[in-house]
C-alpha positions as CSV (number, residue, x, y, z in Angstrom):
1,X,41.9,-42.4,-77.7
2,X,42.8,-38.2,-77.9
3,X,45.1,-38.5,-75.6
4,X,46.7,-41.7,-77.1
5,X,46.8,-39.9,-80.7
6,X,48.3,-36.9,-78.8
7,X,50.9,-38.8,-77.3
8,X,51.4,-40.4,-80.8
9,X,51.7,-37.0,-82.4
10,X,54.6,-36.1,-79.8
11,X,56.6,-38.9,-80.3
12,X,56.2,-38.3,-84.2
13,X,56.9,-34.7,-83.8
14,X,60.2,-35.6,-81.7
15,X,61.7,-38.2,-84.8
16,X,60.9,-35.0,-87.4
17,X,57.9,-37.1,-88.9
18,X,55.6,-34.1,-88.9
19,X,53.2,-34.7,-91.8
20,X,52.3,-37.8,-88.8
21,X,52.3,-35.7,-86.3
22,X,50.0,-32.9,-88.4
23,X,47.5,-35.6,-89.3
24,X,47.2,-37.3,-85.9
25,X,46.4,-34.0,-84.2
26,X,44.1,-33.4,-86.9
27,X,42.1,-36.2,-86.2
28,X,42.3,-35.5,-82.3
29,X,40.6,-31.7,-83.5
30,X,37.7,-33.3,-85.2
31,X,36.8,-35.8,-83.3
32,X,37.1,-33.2,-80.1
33,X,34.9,-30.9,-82.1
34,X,32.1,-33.8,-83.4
35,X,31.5,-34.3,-79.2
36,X,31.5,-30.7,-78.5
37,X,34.8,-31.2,-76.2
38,X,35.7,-27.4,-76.7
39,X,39.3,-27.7,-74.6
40,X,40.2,-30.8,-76.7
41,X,39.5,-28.6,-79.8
42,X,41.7,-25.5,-78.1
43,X,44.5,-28.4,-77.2
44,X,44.6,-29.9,-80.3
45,X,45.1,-26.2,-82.2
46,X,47.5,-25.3,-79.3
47,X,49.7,-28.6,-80.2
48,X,49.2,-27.5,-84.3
49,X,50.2,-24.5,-83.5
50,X,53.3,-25.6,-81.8
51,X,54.4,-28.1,-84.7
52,X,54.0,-25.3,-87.4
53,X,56.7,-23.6,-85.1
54,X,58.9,-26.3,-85.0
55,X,58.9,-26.1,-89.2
56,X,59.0,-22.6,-89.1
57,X,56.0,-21.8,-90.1
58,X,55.3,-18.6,-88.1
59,X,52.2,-18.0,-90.2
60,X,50.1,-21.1,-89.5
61,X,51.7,-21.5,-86.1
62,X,50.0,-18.0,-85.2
63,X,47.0,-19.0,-87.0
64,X,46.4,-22.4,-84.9
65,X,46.9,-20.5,-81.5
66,X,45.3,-17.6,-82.4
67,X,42.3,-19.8,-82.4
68,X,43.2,-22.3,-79.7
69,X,43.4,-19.0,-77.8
70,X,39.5,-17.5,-78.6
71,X,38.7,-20.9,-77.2
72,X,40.4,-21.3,-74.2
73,X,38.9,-17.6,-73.3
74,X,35.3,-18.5,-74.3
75,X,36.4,-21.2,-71.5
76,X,37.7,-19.1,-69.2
77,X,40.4,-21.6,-69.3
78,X,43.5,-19.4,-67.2
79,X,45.8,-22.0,-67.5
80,X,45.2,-22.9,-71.2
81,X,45.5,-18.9,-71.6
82,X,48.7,-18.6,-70.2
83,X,50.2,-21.4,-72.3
84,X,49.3,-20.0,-75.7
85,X,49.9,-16.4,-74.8
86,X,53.5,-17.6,-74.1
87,X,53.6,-19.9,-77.6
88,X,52.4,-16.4,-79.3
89,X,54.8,-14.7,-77.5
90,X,57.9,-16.4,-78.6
91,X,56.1,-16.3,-81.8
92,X,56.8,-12.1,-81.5
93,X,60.3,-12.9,-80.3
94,X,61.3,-14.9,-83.4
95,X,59.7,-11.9,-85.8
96,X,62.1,-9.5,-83.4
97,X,58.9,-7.3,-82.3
98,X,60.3,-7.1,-78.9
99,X,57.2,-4.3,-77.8
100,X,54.7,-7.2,-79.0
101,X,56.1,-10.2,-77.2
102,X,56.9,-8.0,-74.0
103,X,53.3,-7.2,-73.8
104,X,51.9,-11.2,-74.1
105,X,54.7,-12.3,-71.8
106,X,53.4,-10.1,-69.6
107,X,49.6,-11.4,-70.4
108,X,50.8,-14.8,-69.9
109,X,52.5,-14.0,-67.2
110,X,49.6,-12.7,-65.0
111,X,47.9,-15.6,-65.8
112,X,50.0,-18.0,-64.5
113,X,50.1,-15.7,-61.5
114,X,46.5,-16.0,-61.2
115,X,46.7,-19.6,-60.9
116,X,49.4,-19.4,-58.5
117,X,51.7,-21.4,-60.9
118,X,54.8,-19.5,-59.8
119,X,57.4,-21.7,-61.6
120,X,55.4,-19.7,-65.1
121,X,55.7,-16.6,-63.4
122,X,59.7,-17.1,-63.4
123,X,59.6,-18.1,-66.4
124,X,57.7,-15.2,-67.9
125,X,60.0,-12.9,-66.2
126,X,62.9,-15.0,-67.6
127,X,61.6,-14.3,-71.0
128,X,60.9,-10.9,-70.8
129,X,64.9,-10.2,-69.1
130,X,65.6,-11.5,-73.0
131,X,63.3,-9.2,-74.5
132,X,64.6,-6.4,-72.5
133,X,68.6,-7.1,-73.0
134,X,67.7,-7.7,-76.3
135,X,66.7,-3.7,-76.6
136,X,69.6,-3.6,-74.7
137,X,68.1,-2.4,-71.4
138,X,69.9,-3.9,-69.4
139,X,69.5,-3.1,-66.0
140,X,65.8,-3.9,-66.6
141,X,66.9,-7.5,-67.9
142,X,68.8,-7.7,-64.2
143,X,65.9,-6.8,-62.8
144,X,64.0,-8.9,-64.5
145,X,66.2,-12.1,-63.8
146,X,66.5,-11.2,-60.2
147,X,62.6,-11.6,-59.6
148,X,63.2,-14.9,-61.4
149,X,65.5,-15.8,-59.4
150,X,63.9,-14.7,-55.7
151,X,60.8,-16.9,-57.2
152,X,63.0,-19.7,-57.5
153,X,65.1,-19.8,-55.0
154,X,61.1,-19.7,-52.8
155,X,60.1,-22.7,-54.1
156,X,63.3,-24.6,-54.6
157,X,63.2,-24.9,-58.6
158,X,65.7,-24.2,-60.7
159,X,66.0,-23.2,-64.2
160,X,66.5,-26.2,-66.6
161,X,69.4,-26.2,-68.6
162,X,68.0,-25.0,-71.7
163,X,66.7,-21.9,-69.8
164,X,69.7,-21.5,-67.4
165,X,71.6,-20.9,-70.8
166,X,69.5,-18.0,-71.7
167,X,69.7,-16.5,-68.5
168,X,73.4,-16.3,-68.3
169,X,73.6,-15.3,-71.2
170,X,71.5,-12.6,-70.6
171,X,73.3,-11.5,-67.2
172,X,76.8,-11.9,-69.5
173,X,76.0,-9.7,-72.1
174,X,74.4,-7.4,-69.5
175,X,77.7,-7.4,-67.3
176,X,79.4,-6.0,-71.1
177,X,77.5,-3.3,-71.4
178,X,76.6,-1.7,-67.3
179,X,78.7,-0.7,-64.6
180,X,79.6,-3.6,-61.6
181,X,77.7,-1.0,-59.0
182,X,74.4,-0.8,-61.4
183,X,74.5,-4.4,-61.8
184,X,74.3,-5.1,-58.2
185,X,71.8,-2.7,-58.2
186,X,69.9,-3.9,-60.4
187,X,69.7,-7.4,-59.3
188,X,69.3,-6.4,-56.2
189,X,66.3,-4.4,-56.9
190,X,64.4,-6.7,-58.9
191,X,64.9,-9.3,-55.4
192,X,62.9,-6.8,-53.6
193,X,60.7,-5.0,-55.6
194,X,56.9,-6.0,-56.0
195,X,56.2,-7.2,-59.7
196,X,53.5,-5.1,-60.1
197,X,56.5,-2.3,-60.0
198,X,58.6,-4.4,-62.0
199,X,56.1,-4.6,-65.0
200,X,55.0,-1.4,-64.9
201,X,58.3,-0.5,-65.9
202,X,59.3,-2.8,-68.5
203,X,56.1,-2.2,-70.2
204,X,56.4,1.9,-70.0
205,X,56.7,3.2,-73.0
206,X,59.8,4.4,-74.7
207,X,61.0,7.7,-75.9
């Protein structure tokens, strides 16, 4: 019946009907929370919190993760983790605190690496390449991309469109602003350097 309402919720979500949506996950929160189901509770506040993003409420939307995410770590739940650390993460993007959604991308992405979901872990990567051109450090954002990229390339899945968008642009504007030689460089690096190097760096702090 959750998952029916949750699917319900979706659909309503996707044809802008999200007073339907709001209530159906609602419901899906209670009646998780009258059985003790604790992840349905930290699914159902995960999905609120994702609608309140779609209407651009940042407030609420951090709010519903916030506590979807003190649930999924009571659960030790690494894959439930790594989902809302992103969601809070582009949270921190859209409020432009770049230092704040470099550090959860980062959070989320060790998770995902912990679960061996390497398809995140490119996609954490991807995400902090935007953060990182967006300080307009951009050698790090090539970097960045090309450890996205090696990831890929190993397990044979591309980018979708959406994301393949960012990416290029990222690599464009980065192209504007860096020599052809650091470029290479750059991309080249982030191919064959370990990620625990690559981090490291991107979260160092800044003069």
């Amino acid at each position: 019946v959750d998952l029916a309402k949750s699917n319900m919720a979706n659909a309503a979500k996707a044809e802008g009907n999200f007073d339907l949506a709001r209530a159906l996950l609602e419901e899906v929160a209670t009646a998780s929370q009258a059985r003790g189901d604790a992840r349905g509770v930290a699914s159902a506040l995960n999905n609120l919190g994702d609608l309140a993003a779609s209407q651009g409420d940042h407030e609420a939307a951090r709010r519903h993760h916030h506590q979807s995410l003190d649930r999924y770590r009571r659960l030790n739940d690494r894959w439930g983790m790594a989902r809302v650390l992103s969601d809070l993460a582009h949270l921190d993007l859209e409020a432009l605190d770049y230092d704040a959604a470099m550090r959860r991308f980062t959070e989320a992405l060790q998770a995902f690496r912990l679960l061996g979901h390497q398809r995140g872990v490119a996609r954490q990567l991807e995400a902090l390449a935007w953060c990182a051109g967006c300080q307009s450090r951009d050698e790090e954002a090539v970097r960045l991309v090309g450890a996205a990229a090696e990831i890929r390339l190993k397990i044979g899945t591309p980018a979708r469109p959406a994301e393949r968008e960012r990416i290029d642009r990222t690599l464009s504007v980065a192209r504007t602003r860096i020599s052809e030689d650091a470029f290479a460089s750059a991309w080249n690096e982030g191919r064959t350097v370990s990620l625990d190097r690559l981090l490291s760096v991107a979260l160092a702090p800044r003069a």
